[in-house]
C-alpha positions in Angstrom: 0.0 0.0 0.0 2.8 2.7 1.0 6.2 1.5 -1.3 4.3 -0.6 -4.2 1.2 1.0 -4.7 1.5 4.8 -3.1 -1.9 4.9 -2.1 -1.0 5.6 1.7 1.7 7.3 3.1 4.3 6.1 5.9 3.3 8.7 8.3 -0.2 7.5 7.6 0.8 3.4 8.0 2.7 4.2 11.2 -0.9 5.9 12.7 -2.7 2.7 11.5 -0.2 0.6 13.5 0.0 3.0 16.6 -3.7 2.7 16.2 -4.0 -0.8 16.3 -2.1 -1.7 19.4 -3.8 0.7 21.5 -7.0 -1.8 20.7 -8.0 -5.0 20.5 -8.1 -6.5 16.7 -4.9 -5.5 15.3 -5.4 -6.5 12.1 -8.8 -5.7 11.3 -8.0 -1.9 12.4 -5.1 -1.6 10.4 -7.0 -2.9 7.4 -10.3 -0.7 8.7 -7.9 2.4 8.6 -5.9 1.9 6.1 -8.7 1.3 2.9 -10.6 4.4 4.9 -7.2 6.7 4.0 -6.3 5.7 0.7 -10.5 5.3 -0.3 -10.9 8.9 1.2 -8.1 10.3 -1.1 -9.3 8.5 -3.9 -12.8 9.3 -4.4 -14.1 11.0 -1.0 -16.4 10.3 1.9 -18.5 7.6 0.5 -15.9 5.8 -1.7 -14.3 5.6 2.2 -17.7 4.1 3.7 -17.8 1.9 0.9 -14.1 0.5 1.6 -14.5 0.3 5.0 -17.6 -2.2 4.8 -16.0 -4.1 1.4 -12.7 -4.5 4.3 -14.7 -5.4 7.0 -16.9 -8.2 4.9 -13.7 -9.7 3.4 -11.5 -9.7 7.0 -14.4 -11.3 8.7 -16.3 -13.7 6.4 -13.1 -16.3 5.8 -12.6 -16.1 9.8 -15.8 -16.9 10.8 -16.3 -19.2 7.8 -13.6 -21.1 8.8 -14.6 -21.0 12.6 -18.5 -21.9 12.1 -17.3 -25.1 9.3 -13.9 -26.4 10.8 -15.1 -26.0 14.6 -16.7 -29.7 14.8 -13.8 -31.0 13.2 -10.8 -29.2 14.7 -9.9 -32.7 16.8 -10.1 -34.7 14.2 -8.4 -32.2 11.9 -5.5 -31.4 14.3 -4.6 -35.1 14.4 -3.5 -35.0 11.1 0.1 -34.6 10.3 0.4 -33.0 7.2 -2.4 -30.9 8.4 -0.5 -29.8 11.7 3.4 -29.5 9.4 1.0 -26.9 6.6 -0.1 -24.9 9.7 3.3 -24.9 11.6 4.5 -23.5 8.3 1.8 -20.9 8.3 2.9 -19.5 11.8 6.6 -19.5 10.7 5.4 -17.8 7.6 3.2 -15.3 9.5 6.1 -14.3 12.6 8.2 -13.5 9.5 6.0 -11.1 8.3 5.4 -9.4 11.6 9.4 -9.5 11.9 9.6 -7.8 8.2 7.1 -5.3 9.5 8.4 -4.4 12.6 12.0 -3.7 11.1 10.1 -1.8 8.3 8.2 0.4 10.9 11.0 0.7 13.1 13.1 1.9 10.3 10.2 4.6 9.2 9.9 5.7 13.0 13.8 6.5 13.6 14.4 7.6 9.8 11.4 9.3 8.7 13.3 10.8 5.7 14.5 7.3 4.9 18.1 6.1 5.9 20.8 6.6 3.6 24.6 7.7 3.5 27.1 6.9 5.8 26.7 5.6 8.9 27.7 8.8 10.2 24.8 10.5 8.0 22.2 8.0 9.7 23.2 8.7 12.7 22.9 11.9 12.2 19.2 12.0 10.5 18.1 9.9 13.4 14.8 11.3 15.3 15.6 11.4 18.9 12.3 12.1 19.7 11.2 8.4 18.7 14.0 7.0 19.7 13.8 8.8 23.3 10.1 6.7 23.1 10.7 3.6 21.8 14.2 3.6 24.9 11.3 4.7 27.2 8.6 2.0 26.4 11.3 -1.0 26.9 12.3 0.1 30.0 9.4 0.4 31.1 7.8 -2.8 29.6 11.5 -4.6 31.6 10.7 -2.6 34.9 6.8 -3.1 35.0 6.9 -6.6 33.9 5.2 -6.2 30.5 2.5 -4.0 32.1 0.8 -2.1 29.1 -1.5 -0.2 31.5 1.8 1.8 32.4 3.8 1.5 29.2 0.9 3.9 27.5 -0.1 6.0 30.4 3.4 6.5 30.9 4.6 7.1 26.8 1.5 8.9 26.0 2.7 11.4 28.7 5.9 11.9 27.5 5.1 11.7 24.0 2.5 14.1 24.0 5.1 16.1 26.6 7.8 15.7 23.7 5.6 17.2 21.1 4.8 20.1 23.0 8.4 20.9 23.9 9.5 20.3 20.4 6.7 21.5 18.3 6.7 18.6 16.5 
């Protein structure tokens, strides 16, 4: 959506994300969001409404498809081997795209203007700001023992506290 096809930007992808894990159903907001934005640009308010319910139909029918037919067979389905290899492979498959995405978001977060040059350069382009953020939510997630009650009380604070002082 962002590098192949433009119809989002970066800055907008990284809101989808933040978005998403501050809520339950990850995925489904980050899909809701994301065909909102680029519908929105596209073709207005309604083209927008009209994405929104054409993502919501397609992220939920296959789940609960899948739920409402597999459900009595799950047992009998999860005893087979090939079965449980092809789904094994599925959540390798899925943990590396989360891993892609994470490096690609962390990458757009500390290097908004993209990272090239020298190492020197990079380090020089770096945003502080985020970084400052992202140093502050693992400590906190290590000292509170994963406590995400905290971790965003505690960032939003200081990143709404960051963007005052900096004007960002």
């Amino acid at each position: 959506m962002v590098q192949d096809h433009g119809w989002i930007t970066a800055a907008q992808m990284i809101d989808a994300l933040g978005l998403a894990e501050t809520t339950p159903g990850p995925l489904i907001l980050v899909t809701q969001f994301t065909s909102h934005i680029a519908a929105e640009a596209e073709g207005g308010l309604g083209l927008a409404a009209l994405a929104g319910l054409l993502t919501l139909w397609m992220v939920f029918t296959p789940c609960f498809l899948y739920i409402f037919l597999a459900a009595p067979y799950l047992e009998r389905l999860l005893a087979l081997p090939r079965l449980r290899a092809a789904l094994g492979g599925i959540t390798a498959a899925v943990t590396g795209v989360i891993a892609s995405l994470s490096l690609w978001f962390a990458l757009s977060v500390l290097w908004p203007g993209g990272l090239s040059g020298t190492p020197a350069q990079a380090f020089a382009q770096i945003s502080w700001p985020a970084l400052a953020l992202i140093a502050s939510g693992a400590a906190l997630t290590w000292l509170t023992k994963g406590n995400l009650f905290i971790l965003i009380i505690i960032n939003g604070v200081l990143g709404f506290a960051l963007v005052s002082a900096l004007g960002l």
